[in-house]
C-alpha angles and dihedrals in degrees: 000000000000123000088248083063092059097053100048099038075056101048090054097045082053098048087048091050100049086057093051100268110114114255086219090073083072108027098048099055082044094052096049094031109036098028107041085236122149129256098242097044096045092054094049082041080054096043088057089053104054092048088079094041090047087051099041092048083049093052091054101037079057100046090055093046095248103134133105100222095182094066081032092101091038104061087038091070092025079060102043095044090044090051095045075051100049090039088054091041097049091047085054088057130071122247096254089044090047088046095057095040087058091045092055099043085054092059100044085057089043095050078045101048087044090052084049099051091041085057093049092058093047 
């Protein structure tokens, strides 16, 4: 993948991750796909990604006085110890395993998100 690639593949997933999508639904496909790149390293590439984004969201959610300080502590460390999990978990699987997992997480979010949005309308 180009350069140009790169930049774009990271622009969308900016811009997704900015409306509460997950950047990593695009970049991690692009990543694998586009880039030759493998599973496990796209998904920690994605995982430093998201680290800035995350910051930058919690900056703003704070600013406008939109956090709920009193679970705050608690998903910090439910985060932290599901990561270390996931991160653990991921290292224990195969590429193409891995690979399929990810592809099937990603349509059960998108067949949630789908439902959510249908609700919405009615």
């Amino acid at each position: 993948m180009n350069w140009l690639l790169y930049i774009l593949a990271g622009a969308a997933s900016g811009v997704l991750s900015g409306m509460g999508i997950g950047g990593g639904v695009l970049l991690i496909p692009a990543l694998v796909l586009l880039g030759g790149i493998a599973q496990h390293s796209a998904q920690g590439i994605n995982l430093l990604y998201f680290l800035p984004t995350a910051i930058g969201a919690l900056w703003i959610h704070r600013k406008e006085g939109q956090l709920e300080k009193k679970v705050l502590p608690m998903l910090i460390v439910g985060g932290v110890l599901g990561a270390a999990a996931g991160g653990w978990i991921a290292n224990l699987l195969e590429g193409d395993i891995l690979r399929k997992i990810f592809g099937v997480f990603v349509a059960i979010m998108g067949i949630l998100e789908i439902r959510k949005g249908m609700a919405k309308k009615t």
